[in-house]
ZAKOLMAR-800497 format. One record per residue: x, y, z of N, C-alpha, C in turn; residue in one letter. Coordinates in nm, 3 decimals, decimal comma. Layout:
N
      nc1      nc2      nc3     cac1     cac2     cac3      cc1      cc2      cc3  residuo
        X        Y        Z        X        Y        Z        X        Y        Z        a
...
END
This chain:
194
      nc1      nc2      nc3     cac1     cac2     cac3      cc1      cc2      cc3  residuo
    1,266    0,472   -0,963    1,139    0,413   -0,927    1,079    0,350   -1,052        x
    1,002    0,185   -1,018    0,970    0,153   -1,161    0,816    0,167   -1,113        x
    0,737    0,232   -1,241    0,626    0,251   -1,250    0,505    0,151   -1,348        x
    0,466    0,063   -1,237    0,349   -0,026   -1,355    0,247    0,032   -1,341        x
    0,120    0,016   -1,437    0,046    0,053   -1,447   -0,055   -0,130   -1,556        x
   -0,174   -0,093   -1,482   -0,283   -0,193   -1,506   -0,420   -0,151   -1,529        x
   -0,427   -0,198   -1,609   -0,591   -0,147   -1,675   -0,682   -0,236   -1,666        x
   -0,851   -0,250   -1,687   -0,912   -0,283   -1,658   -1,044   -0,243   -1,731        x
   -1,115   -0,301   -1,845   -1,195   -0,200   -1,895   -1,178   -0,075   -1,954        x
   -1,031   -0,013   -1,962   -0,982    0,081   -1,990   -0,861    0,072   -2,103        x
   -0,859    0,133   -2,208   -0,751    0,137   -2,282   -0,683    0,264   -2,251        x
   -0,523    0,172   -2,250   -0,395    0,247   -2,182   -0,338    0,331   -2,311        x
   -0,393    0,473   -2,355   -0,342    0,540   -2,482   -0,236    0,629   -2,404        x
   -0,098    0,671   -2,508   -0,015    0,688   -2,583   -0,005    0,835   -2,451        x
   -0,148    0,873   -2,450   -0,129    1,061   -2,399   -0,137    1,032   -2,261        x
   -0,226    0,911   -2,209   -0,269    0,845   -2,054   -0,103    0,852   -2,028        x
   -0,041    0,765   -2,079    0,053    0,699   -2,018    0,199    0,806   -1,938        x
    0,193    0,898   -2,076    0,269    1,012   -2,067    0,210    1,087   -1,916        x
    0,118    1,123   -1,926    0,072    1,169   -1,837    0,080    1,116   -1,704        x
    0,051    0,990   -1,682    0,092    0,908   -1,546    0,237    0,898   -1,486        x
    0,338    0,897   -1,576    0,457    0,899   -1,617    0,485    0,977   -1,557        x
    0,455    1,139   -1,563    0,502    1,232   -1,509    0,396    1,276   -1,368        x
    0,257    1,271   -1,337    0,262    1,264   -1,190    0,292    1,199   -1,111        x
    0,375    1,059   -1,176    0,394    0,955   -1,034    0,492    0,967   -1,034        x
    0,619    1,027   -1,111    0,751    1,053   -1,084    0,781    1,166   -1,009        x
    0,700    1,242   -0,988    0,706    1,364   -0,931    0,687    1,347   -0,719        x
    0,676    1,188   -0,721    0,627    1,161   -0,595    0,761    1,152   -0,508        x
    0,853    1,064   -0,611    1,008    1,045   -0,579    1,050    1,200   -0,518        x
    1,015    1,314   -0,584    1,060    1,420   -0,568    1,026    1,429   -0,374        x
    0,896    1,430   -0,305    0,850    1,402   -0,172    0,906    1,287   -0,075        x
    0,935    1,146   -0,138    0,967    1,024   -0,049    1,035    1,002   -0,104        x
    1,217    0,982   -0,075    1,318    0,911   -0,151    1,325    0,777   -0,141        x
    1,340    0,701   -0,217    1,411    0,542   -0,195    1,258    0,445   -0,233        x
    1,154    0,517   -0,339    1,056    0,478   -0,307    1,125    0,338   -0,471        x
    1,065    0,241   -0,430    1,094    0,150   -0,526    1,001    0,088   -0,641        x
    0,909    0,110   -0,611    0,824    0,071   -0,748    0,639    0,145   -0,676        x
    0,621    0,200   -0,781    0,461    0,250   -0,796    0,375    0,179   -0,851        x
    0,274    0,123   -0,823    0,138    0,071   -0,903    0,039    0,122   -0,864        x
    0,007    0,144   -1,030   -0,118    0,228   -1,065   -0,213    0,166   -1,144        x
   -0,368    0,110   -1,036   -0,436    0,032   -1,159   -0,549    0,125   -1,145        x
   -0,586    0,114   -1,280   -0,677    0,182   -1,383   -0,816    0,093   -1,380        x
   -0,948    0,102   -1,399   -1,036    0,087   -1,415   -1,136    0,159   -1,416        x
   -1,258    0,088   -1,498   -1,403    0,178   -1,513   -1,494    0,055   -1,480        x
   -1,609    0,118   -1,358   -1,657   -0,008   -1,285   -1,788    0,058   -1,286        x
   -1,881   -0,034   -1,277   -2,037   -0,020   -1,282   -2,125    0,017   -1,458        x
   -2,172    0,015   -1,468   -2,304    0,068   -1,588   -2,236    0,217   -1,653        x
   -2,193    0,297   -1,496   -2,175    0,430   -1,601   -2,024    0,437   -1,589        x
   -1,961    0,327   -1,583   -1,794    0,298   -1,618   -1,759    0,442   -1,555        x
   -1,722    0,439   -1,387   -1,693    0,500   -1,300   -1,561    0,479   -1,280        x
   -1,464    0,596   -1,332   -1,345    0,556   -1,328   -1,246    0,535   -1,205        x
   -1,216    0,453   -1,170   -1,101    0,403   -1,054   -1,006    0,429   -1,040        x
   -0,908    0,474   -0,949   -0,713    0,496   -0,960   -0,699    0,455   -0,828        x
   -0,615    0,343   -0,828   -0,573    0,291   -0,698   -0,416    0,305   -0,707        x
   -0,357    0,341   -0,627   -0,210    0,389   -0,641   -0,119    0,299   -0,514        x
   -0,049    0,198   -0,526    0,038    0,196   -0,417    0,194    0,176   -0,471        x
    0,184    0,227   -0,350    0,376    0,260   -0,355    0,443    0,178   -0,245        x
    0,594    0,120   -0,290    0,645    0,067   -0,190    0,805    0,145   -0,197        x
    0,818    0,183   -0,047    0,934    0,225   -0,042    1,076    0,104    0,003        x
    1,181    0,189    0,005    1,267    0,074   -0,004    1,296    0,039    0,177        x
    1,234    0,081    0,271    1,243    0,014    0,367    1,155   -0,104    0,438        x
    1,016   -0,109    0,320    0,896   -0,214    0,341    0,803   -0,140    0,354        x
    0,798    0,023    0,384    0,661    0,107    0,395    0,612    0,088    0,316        x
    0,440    0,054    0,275    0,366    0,011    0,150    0,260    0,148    0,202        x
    0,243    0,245    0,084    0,118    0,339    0,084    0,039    0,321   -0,015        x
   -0,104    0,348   -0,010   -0,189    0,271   -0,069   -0,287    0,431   -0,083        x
   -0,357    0,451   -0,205   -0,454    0,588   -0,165   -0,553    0,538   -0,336        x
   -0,682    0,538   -0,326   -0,764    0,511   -0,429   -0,898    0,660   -0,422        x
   -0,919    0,693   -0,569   -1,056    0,722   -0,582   -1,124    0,648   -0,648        x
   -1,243    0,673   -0,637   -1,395    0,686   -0,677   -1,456    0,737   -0,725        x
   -1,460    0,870   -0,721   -1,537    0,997   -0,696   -1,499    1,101   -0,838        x
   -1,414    1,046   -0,930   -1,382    1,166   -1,018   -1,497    1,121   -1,148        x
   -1,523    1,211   -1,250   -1,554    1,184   -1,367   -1,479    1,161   -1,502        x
   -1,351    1,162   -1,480   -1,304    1,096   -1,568   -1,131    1,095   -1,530        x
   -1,125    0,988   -1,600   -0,996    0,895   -1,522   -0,860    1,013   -1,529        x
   -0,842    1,130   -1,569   -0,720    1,201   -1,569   -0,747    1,281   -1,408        x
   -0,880    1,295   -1,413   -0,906    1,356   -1,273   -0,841    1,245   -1,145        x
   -0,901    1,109   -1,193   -0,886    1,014   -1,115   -0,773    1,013   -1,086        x
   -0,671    1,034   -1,133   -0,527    0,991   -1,156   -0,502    1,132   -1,033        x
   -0,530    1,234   -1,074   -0,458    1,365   -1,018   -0,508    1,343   -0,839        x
   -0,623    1,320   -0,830   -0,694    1,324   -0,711   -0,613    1,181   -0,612        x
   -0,609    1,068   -0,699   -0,500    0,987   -0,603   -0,395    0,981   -0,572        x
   -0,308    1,113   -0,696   -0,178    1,162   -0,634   -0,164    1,214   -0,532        x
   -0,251    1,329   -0,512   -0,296    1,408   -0,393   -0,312    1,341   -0,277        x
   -0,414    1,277   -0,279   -0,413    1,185   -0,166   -0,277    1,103   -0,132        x
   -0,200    1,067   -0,236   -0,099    0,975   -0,191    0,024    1,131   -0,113        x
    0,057    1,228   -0,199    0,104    1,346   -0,150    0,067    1,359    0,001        x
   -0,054    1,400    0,077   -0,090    1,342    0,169   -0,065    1,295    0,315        x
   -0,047    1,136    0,199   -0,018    1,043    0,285    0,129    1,046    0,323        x
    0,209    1,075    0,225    0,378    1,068    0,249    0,403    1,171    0,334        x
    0,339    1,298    0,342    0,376    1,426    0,437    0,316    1,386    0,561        x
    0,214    1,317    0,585    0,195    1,280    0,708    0,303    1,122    0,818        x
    0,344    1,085    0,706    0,431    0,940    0,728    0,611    1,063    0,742        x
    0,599    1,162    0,688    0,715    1,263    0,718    0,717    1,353    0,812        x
    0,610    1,348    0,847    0,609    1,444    0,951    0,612    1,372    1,069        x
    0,650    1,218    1,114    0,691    1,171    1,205    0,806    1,158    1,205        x
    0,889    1,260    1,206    1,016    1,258    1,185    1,114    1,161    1,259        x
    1,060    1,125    1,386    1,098    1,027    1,491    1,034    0,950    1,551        x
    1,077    0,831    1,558    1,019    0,683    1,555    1,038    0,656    1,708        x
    0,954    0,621    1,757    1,003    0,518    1,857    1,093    0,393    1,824        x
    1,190    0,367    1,907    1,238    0,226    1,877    1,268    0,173    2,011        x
    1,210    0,145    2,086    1,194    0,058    2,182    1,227    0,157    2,325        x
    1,223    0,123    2,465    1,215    0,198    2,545    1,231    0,351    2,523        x
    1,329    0,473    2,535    1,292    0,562    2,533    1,404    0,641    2,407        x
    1,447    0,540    2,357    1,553    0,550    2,275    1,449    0,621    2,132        x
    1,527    0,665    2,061    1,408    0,744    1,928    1,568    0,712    1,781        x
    1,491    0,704    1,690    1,570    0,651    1,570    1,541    0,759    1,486        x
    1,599    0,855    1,418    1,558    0,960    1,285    1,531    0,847    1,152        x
    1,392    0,885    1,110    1,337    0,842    1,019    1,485    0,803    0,895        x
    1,506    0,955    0,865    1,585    0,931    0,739    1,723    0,799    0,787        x
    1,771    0,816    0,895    1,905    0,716    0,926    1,814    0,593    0,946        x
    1,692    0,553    0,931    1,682    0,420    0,975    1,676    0,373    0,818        x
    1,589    0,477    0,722    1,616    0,443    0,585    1,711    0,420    0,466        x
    1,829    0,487    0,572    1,969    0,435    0,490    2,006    0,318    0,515        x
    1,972    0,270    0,677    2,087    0,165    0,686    1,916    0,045    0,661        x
    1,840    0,060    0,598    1,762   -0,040    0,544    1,740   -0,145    0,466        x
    1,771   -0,267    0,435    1,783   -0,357    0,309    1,696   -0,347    0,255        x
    1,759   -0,379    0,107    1,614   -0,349    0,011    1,534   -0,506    0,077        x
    1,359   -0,483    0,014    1,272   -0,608    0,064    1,270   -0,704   -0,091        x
    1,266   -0,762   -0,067    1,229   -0,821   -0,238    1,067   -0,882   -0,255        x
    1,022   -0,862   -0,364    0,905   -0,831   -0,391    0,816   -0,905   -0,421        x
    0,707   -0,926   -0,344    0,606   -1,023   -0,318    0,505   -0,996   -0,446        x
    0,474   -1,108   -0,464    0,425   -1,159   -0,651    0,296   -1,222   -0,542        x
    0,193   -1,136   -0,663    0,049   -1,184   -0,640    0,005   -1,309   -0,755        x
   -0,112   -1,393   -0,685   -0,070   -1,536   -0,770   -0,222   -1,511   -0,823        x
   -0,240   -1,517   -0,950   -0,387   -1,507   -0,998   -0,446   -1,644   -0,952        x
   -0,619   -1,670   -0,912   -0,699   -1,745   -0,889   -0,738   -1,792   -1,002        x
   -0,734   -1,907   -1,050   -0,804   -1,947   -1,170   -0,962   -1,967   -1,190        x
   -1,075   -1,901   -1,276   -1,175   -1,907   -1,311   -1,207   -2,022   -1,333        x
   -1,322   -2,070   -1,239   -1,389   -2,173   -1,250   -1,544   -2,175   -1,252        x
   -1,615   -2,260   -1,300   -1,791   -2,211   -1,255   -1,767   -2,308   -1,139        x
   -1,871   -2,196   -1,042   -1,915   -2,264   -0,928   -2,064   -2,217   -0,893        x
   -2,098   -2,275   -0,823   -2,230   -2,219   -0,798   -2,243   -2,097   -0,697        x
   -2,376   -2,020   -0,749   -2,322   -1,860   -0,722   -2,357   -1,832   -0,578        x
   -2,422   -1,913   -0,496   -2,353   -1,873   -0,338   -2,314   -1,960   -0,258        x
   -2,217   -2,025   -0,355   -2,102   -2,086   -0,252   -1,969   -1,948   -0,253        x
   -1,893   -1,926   -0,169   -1,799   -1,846   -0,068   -1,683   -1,880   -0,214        x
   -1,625   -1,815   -0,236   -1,480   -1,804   -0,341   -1,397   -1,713   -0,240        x
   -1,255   -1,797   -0,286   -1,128   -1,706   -0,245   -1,105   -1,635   -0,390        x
   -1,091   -1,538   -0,381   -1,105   -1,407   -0,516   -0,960   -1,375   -0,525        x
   -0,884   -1,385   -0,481   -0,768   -1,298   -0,459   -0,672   -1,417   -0,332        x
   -0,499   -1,441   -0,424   -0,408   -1,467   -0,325   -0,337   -1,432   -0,342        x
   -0,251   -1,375   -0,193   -0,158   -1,250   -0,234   -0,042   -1,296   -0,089        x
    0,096   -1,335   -0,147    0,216   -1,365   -0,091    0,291   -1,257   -0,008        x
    0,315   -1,233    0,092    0,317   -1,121    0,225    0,440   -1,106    0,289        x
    0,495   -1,046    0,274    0,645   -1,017    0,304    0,615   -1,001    0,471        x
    0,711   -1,071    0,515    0,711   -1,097    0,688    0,790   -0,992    0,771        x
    0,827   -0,867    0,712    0,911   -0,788    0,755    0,907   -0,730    0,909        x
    1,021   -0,799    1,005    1,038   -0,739    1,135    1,011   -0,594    1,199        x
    0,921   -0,569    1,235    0,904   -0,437    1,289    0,797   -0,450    1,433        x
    0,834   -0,336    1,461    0,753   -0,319    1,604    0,600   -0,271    1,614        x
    0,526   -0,305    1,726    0,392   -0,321    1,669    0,383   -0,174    1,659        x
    0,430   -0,087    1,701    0,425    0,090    1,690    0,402    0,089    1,537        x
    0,499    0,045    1,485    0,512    0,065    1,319    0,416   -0,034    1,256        x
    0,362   -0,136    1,281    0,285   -0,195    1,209    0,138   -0,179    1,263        x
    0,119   -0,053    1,377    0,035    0,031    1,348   -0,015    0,136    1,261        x
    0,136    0,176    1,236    0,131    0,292    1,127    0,107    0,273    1,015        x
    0,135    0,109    0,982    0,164    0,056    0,857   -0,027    0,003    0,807        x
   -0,068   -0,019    0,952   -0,232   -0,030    0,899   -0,299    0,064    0,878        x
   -0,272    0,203    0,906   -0,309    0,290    0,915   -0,294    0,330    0,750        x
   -0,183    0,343    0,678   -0,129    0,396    0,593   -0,193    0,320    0,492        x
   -0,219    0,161    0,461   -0,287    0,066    0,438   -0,420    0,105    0,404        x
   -0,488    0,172    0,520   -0,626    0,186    0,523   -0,703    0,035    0,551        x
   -0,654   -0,099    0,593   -0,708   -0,222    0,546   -0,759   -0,257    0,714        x
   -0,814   -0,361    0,775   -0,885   -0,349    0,853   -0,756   -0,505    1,000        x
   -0,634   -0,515    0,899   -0,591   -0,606    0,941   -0,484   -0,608    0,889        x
   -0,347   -0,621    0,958   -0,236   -0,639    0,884   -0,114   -0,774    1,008        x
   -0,078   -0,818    0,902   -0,001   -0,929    0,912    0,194   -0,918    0,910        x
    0,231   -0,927    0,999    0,386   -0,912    1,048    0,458   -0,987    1,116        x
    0,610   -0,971    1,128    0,673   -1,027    1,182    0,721   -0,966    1,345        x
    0,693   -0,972    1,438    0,731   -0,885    1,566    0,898   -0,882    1,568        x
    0,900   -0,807    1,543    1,073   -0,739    1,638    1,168   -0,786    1,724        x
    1,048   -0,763    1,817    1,069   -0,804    1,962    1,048   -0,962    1,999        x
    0,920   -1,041    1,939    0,939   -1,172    1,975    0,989   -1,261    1,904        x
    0,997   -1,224    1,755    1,018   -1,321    1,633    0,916   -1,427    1,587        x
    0,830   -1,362    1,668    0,640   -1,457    1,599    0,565   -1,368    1,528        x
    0,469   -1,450    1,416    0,363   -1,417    1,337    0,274   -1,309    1,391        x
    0,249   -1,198    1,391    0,129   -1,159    1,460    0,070   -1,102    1,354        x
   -0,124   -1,088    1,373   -0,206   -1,002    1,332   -0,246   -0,920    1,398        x
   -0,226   -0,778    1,315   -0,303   -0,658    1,398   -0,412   -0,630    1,352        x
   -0,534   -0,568    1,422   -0,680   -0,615    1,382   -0,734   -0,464    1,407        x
   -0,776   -0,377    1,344   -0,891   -0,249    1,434   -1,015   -0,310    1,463        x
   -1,009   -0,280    1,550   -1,186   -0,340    1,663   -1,260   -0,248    1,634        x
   -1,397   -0,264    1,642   -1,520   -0,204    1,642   -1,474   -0,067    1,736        x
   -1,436   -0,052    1,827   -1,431    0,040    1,924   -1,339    0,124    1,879        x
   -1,249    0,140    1,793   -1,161    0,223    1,718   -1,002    0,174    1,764        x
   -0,996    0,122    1,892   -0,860    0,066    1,878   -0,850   -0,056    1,814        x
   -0,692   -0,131    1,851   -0,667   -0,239    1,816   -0,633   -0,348    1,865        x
   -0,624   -0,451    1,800   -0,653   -0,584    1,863   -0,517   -0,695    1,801        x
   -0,452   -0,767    1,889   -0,347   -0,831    1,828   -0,333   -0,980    1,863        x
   -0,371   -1,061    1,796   -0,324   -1,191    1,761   -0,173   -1,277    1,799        x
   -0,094   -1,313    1,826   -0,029   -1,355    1,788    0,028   -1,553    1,844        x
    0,065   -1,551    1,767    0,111   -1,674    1,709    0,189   -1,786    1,809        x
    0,167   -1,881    1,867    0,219   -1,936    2,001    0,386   -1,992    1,960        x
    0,418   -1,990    1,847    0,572   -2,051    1,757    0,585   -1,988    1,683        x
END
């Protein structure tokens, strides 16, 4: 597993690093085949409130995502979003069996062997410009791997996400769709007429 790490307001010392080093390797030990970890670092607001946003991508396209807020200082931060990511992988394991289409069921681990690796979507920095301060900015563009799965799983996959919308390739039809959570707690799906 390759492990980046990104800072922000924060200097990345010598004892941090060691330290990250060894709780995010310890994750491999819970989810095999996981392929690269990112861990960004920051201190945000007046009283430089330290941040740990952690996502992981495994080698079948599962992306887990788990952040705090809430610690007072960033080694806490770090431990508390392992946990949470710990978590998240025992609950994504404890579906040991998948649906895969009518009544047929796939074991998690055999669908992850015979899986291709995904290759890895590169976020494109926005270039700083002055604009005037309430006109609307795109802040962030980020290149989206189209990976075929069924909307079962790219339920799970918003879920795991935590994000309010996720973007896929259907399985079953071979069109674009968006999956959306609605106000009402379910979900809502888009898709694409070509």
């Amino acid at each position: 597993m390759e492990i980046k790490v990104h800072t922000k307001n924060l200097h990345l010392t010598p004892r941090l690093e060691t330290y990250i080093d060894k709780k995010v390797e310890r994750l491999d030990r819970y989810l095999s085949n996981i392929t690269e970890a990112n861990l960004e670092l920051r201190k945000e607001g007046r009283n430089e409130q330290p941040v740990a946003q952690l996502t992981i991508r495994h080698r079948n396209g599962t992306i887990f995502r788990a952040e705090d807020k809430k610690q007072q200082d960033i080694f806490a931060a770090i431990d508390e979003v392992v946990d949470k990511m710990y978590r998240q992988v025992e609950r994504y394991k404890s579906k040991r069996r998948h649906k895969k289409g009518g009544d047929r069921w796939i074991d998690l681990d055999v669908a992850e062997d015979l899986a291709l690796p995904i290759p890895e979507a590169e976020e494109e920095p926005i270039p700083e410009t002055a604009f005037d301060e309430e006109e609307m900015l795109i802040v962030r563009r980020k290149d989206v791997l189209l990976n075929p799965m069924l909307e079962d799983e790219a339920m799970e996959q918003i879920d795991l996400l935590g994000h309010d919308f996720f973007v896929f390739l259907n399985g079953e039809t071979g069109r674009v769709n968006v999956l959306y959570k609605r106000e009402d707690g379910n979900y809502g799906l888009l898709a694409t007429d070509r």
